[in-house]
C-alpha positions in Angstrom: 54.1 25.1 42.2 53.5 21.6 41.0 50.9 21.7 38.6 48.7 18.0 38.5 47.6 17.0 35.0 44.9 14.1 35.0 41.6 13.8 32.9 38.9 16.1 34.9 36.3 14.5 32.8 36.7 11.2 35.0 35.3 13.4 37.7 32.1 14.0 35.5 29.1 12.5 36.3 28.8 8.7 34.9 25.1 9.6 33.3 26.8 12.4 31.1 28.9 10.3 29.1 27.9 10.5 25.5 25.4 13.5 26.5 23.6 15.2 23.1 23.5 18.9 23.3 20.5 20.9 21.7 20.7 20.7 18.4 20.4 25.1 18.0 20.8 26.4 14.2 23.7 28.2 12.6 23.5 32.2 14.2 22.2 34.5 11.7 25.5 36.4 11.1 27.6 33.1 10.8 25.2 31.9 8.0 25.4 35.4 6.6 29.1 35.3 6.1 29.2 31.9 5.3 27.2 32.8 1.9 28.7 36.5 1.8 25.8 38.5 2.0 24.3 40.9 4.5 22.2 39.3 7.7 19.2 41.7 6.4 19.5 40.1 2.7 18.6 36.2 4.5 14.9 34.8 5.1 15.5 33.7 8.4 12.8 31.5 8.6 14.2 28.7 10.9 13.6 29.6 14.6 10.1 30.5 14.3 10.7 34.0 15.7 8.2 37.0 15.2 9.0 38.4 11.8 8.0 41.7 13.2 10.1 42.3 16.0 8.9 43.3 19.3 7.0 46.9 20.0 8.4 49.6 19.2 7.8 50.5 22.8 11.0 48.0 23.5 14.0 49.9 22.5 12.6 52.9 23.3 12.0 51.5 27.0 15.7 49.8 27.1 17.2 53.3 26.0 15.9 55.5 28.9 16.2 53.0 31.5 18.5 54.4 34.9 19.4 51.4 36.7 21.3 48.8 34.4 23.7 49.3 37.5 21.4 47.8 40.3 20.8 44.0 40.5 17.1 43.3 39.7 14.3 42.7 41.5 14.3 39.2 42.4 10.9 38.9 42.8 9.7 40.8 39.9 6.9 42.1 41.6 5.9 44.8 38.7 6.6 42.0 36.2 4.3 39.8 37.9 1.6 42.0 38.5 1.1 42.7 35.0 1.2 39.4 34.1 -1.6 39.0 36.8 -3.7 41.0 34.6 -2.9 39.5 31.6 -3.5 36.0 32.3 -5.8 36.1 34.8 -4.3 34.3 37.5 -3.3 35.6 41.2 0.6 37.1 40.7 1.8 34.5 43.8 1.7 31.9 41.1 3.8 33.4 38.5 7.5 32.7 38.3 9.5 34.4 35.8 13.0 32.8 34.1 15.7 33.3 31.4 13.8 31.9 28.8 11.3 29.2 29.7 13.9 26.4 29.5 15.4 28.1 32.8 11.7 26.5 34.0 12.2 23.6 32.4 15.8 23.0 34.0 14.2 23.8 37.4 11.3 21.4 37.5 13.3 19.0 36.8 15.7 19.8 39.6 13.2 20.0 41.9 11.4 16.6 40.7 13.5 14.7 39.2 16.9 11.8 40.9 18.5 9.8 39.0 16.8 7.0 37.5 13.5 9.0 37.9 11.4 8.4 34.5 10.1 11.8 32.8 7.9 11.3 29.8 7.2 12.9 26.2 5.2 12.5 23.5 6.9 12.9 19.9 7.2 14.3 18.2 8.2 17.3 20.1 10.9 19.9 21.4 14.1 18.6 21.6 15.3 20.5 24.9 13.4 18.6 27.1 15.9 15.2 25.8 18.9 17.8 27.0 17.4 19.0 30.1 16.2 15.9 31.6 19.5 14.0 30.3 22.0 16.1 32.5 19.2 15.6 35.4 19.8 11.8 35.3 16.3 11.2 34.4 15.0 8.1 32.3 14.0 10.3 29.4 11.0 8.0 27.6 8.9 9.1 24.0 5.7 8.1 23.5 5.1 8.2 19.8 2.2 10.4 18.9 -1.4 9.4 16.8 -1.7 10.0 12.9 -2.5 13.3 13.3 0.3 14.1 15.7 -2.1 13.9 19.0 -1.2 12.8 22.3 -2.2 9.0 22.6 -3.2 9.6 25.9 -3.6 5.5 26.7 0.1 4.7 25.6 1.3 7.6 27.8 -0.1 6.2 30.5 0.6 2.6 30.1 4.5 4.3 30.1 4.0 5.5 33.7 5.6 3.8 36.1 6.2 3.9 40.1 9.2 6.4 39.1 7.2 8.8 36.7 7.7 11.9 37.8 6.9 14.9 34.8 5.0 14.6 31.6 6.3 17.3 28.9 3.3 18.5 26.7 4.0 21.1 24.1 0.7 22.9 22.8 0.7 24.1 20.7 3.3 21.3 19.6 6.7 21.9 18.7 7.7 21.4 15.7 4.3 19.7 14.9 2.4 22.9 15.2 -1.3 21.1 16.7 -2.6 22.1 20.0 -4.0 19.7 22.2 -6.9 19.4 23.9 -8.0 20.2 27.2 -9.7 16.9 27.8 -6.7 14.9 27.0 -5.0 17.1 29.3 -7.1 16.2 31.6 -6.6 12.6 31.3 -3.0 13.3 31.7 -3.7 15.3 35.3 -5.1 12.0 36.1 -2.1 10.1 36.0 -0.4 10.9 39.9 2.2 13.1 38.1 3.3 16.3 37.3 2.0 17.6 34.0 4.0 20.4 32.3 2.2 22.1 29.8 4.3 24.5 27.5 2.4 27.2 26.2 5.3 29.0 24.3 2.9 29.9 21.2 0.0 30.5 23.1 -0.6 33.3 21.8 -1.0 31.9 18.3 -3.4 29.5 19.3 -5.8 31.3 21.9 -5.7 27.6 23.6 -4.8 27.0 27.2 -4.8 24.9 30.1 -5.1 27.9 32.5 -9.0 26.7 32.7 -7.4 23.3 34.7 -5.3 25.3 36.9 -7.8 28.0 38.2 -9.7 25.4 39.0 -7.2 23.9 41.4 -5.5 21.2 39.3 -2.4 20.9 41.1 -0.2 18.9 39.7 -0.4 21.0 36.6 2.6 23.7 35.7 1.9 26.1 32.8 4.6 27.8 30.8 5.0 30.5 28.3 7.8 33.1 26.7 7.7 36.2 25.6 10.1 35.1 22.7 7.8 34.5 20.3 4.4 36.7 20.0 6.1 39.2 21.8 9.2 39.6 19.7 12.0 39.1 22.8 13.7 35.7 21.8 17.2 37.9 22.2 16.1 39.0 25.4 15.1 35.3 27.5 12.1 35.8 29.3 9.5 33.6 30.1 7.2 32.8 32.9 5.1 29.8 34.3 2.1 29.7 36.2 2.2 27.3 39.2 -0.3 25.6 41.5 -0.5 26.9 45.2 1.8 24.0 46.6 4.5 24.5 44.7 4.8 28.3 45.1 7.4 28.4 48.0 9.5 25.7 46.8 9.7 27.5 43.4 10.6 31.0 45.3 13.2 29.2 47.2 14.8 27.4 44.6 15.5 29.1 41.9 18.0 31.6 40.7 17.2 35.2 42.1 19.1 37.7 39.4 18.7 35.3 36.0 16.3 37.4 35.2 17.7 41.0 34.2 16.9 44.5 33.9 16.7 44.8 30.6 14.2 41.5 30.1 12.1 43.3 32.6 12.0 46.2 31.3 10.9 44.9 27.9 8.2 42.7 29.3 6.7 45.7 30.9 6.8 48.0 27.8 5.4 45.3 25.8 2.2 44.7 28.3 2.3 48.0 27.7 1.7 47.3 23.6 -0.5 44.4 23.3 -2.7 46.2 20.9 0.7 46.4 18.5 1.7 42.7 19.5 -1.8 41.3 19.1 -2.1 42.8 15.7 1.6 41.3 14.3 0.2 37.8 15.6 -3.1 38.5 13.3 -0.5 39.6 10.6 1.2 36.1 11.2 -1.6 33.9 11.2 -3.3 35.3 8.2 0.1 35.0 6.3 -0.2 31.6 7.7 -3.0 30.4 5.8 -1.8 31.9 2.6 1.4 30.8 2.9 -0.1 27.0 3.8 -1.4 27.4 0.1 1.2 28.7 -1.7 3.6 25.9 -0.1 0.8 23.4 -1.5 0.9 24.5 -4.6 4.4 24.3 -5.5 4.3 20.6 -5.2 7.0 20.4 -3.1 5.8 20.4 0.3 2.9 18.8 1.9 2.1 21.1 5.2 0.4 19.8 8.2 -2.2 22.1 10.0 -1.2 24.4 12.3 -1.9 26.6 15.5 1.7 27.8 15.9 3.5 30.8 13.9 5.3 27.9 11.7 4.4 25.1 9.5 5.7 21.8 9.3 5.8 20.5 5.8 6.3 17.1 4.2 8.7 16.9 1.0 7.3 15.7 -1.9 9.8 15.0 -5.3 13.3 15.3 -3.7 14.4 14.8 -0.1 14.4 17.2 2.5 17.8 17.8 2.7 18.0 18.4 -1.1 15.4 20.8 -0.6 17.4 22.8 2.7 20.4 22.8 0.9 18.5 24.3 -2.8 17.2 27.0 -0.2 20.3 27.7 2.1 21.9 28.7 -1.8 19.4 31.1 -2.1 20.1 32.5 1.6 16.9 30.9 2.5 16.8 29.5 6.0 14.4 26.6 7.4 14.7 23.7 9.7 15.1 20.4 8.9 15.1 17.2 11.2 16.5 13.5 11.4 14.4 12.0 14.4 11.5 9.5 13.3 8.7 10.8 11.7 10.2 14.1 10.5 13.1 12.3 8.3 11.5 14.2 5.0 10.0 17.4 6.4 10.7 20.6 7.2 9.7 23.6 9.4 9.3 26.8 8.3 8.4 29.9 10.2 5.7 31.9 9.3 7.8 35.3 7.9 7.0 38.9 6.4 4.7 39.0 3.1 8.1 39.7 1.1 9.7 37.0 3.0 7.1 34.2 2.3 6.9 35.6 -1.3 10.6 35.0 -1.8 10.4 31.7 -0.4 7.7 30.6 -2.2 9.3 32.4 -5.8 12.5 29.8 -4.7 10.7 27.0 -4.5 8.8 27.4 -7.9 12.2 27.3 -9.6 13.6 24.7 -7.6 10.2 22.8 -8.9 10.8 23.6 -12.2 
């Protein structure tokens, strides 16, 4: 057999060339053995992960579990019913996906040709860049206010005849400020589809549910159990969606990315929200004390927050000098290099020990 050897890539898609991937940290265990010490002996404080893990109902759920064999339900009827409950909102409207980025990816399959414009405010999460660069899409920032708000009246001076999605993280990513419903509703206003990501909800107790039950429909809203409920490891994540997009939704997207063993841990942690909701009040009054402690160092300025993390101008060194004086001391956080985050970091809201450690680092590194 003649084998043919040519370039493949040629047959790629023009609009990939030069394509950025998500820019996702170093694993745990990589990190680990790249400073030879145990995964348990790092502050992992980068990815803005429960500190907590998920209930202890989880493992014990996954470990008695028969049918790891069978495909799973791709409907996920019991899933959705008890999501029903805990949102509030008719189970017909919520879809389920690996991870809400498997949303992401199919919203903008289902909106978006090539040349299509898809808006952002930004600061914000960088995997809406990927996702709506590999669907061709005209990927456009609007810069946010002073305080990290949506200016609502440059967003919409950026919609044009080819606008079809507006990305709104809130609480924001990695800004950690939640936006408000009435700017929200200025955005529904706008003739397009308005994607709300609601990934740390939970943290925030803020939500543009309210718009949807009462029949905003070009609204999409989007959570994960990765965070609050301790699952990141898992994928799963769900989005509630207005009444005419429903059968497109069912028809469209991937019946089995969704497995067993993510269902089964979203069940047994509806079963546990007494356990989950007291780790998030465990987070967020760590939160505040740690927002203090950071302050006081002198080396970081942080920003308010409604998220589980804080986002923290540097003060006396640079940011990177300040990640790399922590990564010795098997310390990890995130830094950034897109505009306006240049000299901050992010740091997720850990364990009392793990904040004290962090904040016992940064005195001697102020020192």
């Amino acid at each position: 057999m003649t084998v043919v050897r040519s370039d493949i890539s040629r047959l790629l898609r023009p609009a990939l060339a030069g394509l950025k991937g998500y820019p996702a940290p170093q694993p745990l265990e990589e990190f680990a053995r790249s400073l030879g010490v145990r995964p348990e002996d790092v502050v992992k404080l980068d990815q803005n992960e429960n500190p907590y893990g998920c209930s202890p109902r989880v493992p014990e759920a996954l470990a008695t579990f028969p049918w790891y064999h069978v495909y799973p339900d791709p409907d996920h009827r019991a899933l959705r019913e008890r999501l029903g409950e805990y949102t509030g909102v008719d189970p017909s409207a919520i879809f389920l996906g690996n991870g809400s980025d498997e949303l992401i990816e199919l919203l903008l399959r289902l909106f978006v040709e090539p040349g299509d414009r898809v808006i952002s405010a930004a600061p914000t999460f960088g995997y809406y860049a990927t996702a709506a660069d590999v669907s061709g899409a005209e990927y456009l920032t609007v810069p946010r206010g002073s305080r990290f708000e949506i200016a609502v009246d440059a967003v919409a001076n950026a919609v044009n005849d080819r606008t079809k999605l507006i990305f709104v993280a809130s609480p924001n990513n990695p800004t950690g400020n939640a936006t408000p419903l009435e700017a929200i509703e200025r955005l529904l206003a706008l003739d397009c589809l308005v994607v709300v990501d609601e990934a740390y909800f939970e943290f925030s107790g803020q939500t543009a549910l309210p718009l949807l039950r009462d029949g905003a429909e070009n609204l999409v809203v989007l959570r994960t159990f990765s965070k609050w409920a301790g699952l990141a490891g898992l994928r799963l994540g769900y989005g509630i969606f207005p009444t005419a997009l429903q059968s497109i939704v069912a028809a469209a997207k991937a019946p089995y990315s969704v497995s067993q063993a993510a269902e089964v841990a979203g069940l047994a942690s509806l079963d546990d929200l007494d356990y989950l909701r007291s780790t998030v009040d465990k987070i967020l009054v760590e939160r505040d004390r740690l927002s203090e402690g950071l302050a006081a160092t002198g080396l970081l300025a942080p920003f308010p927050s409604d998220a589980n993390f804080l986002l923290c101008e540097v003060q006396r060194m640079s940011a990177e000098e300040l990640q790399t004086e922590l990564t010795r001391r098997a310390i990890l956080v995130r830094r950034y290099d897109s505009p306006r985050l240049e000299n901050c970091l992010r740091i997720s809201v850990g364990r009392p020990e793990q904040n004290e450690r962090l904040l016992t680092a940064l005195r001697e590194i102020g020192e």
